[in-house]
LOBALO-692137 format. One line per field, with one value per residue (C-alpha): residue number from 1; residue in one letter; x, y, z. Coordinates in Angstrom, 1 decimal, always signed. Example, Ala and Ser with C-alpha at 12.3 -4.5 7.8 and 13.67 -1.06 7.14 Angstrom:
vokol: c(1; 2)
nulo: c(A; S)
xx: c(+12.3; +13.7)
yy: c(-4.5; -1.1)
zz: c(+7.8; +7.1)
***
This chain:
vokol: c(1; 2; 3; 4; 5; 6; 7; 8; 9; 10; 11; 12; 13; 14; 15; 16; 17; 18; 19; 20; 21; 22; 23; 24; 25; 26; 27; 28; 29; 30; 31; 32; 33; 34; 35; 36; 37; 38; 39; 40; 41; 42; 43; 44; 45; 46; 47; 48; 49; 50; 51; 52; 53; 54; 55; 56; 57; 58; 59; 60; 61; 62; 63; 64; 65; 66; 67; 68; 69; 70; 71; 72; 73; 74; 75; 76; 77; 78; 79; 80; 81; 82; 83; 84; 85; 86; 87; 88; 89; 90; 91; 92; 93; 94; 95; 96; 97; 98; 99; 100; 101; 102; 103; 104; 105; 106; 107; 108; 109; 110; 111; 112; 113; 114; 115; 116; 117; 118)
nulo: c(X; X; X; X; X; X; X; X; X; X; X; X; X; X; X; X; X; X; X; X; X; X; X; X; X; X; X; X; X; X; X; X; X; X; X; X; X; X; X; X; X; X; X; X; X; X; X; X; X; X; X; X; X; X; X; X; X; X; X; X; X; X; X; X; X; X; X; X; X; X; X; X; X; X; X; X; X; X; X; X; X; X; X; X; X; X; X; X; X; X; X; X; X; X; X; X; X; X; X; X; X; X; X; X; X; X; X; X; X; X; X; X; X; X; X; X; X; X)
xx: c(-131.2; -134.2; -137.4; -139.5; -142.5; -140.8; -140.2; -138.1; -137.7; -136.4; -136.4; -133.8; -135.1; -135.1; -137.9; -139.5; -140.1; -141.3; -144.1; -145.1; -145.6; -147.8; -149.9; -150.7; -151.6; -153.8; -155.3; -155.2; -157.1; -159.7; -160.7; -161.0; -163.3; -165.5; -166.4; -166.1; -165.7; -162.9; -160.6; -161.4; -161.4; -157.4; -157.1; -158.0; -155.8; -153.0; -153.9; -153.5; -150.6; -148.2; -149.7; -147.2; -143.8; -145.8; -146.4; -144.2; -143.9; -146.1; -147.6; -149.4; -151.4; -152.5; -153.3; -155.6; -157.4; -157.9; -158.4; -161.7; -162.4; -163.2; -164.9; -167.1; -167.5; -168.9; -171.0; -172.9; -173.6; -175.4; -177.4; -178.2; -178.8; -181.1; -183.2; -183.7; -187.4; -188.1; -186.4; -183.9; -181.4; -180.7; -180.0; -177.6; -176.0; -175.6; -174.1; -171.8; -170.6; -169.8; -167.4; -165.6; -164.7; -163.5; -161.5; -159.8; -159.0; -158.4; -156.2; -154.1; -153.4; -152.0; -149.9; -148.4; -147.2; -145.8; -148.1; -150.0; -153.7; -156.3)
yy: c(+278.2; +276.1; +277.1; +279.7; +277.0; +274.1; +274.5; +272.0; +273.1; +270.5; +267.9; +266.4; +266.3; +262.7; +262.8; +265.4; +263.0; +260.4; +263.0; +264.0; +260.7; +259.9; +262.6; +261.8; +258.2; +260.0; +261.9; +257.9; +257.2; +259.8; +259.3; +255.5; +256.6; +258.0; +254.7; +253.1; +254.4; +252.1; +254.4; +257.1; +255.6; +254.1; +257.8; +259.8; +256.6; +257.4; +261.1; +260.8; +258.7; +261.0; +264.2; +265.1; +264.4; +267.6; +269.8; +272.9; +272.5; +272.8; +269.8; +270.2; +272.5; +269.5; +267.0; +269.6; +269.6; +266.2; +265.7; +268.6; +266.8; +263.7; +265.0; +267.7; +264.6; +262.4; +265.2; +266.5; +262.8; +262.1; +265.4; +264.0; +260.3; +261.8; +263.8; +261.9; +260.7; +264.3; +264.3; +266.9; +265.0; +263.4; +267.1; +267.2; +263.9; +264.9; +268.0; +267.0; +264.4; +266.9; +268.8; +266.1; +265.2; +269.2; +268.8; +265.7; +266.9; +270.4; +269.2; +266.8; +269.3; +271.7; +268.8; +268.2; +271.9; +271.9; +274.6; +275.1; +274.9; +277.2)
zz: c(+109.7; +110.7; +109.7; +111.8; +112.3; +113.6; +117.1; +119.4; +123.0; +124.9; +122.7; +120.6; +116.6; +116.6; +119.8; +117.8; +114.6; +116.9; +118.2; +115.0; +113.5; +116.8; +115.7; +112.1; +113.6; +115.7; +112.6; +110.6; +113.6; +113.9; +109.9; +110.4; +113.7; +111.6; +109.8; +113.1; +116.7; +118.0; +115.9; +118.6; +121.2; +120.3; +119.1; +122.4; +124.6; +122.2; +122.8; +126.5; +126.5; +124.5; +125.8; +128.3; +125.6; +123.2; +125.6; +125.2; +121.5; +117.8; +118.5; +121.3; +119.6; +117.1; +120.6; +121.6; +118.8; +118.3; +122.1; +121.4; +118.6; +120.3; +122.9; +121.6; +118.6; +121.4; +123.2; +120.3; +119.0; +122.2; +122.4; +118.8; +119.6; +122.8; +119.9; +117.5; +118.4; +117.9; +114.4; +115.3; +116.2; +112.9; +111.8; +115.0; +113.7; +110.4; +111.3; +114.0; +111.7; +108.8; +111.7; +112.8; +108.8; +108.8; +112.0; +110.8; +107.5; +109.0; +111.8; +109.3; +106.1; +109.3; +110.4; +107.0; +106.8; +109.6; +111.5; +114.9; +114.7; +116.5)
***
């Protein structure tokens, strides 16, 4: 009996494990993109690459997450790059940067146990 979680429909398990190890590099990705942003921007190419072969299954829960990761991550750092001659924006910075860390870390420790995320 497989466990309730782990969903495969229409995939074989060894496609499956391929997937899933596409989306922890995504996650590797995302953390090193918040030291420096070329590990987004690989992330969210990777993301839309291998979107299509998660769809139907766990995972693609996980690809939208990190796909509104990136781009509410890339949206709230402008507002807060636009703002920050009136000193709120380094508020909005620092803030936006402190949800991204929580996605990431969110989004991976869901991955690892094997769940959807919300």
């Amino acid at each position: 009996m497989s466990d309730p979680e782990i969903i495969y429909t229409n995939k074989t398990k060894q496609e499956s494990t391929v997937d899933l190890k596409v989306t922890h590099v995504v996650y590797g990705l995302q953390l090193v993109g918040l030291f420096t942003f070329v590990g987004f921007i690989f992330g969210i190419i990777l993301n839309y690459i291998k979107v299509s072969d998660v769809r139907g299954t766990w995972l693609e829960s996980h690809f939208r997450w990190q796909i509104r990761t990136f781009w509410f991550g890339i949206l709230w750092s402008i507002i807060g790059g636009l703002l920050v001659m009136f000193l709120v924006g380094y508020a909005i910075l620092c803030i936006s940067y402190i949800w991204m860390i929580y996605r990431v870390i969110k989004g991976w420790m869901y991955l690892i146990d094997h769940r959807e995320i919300y």
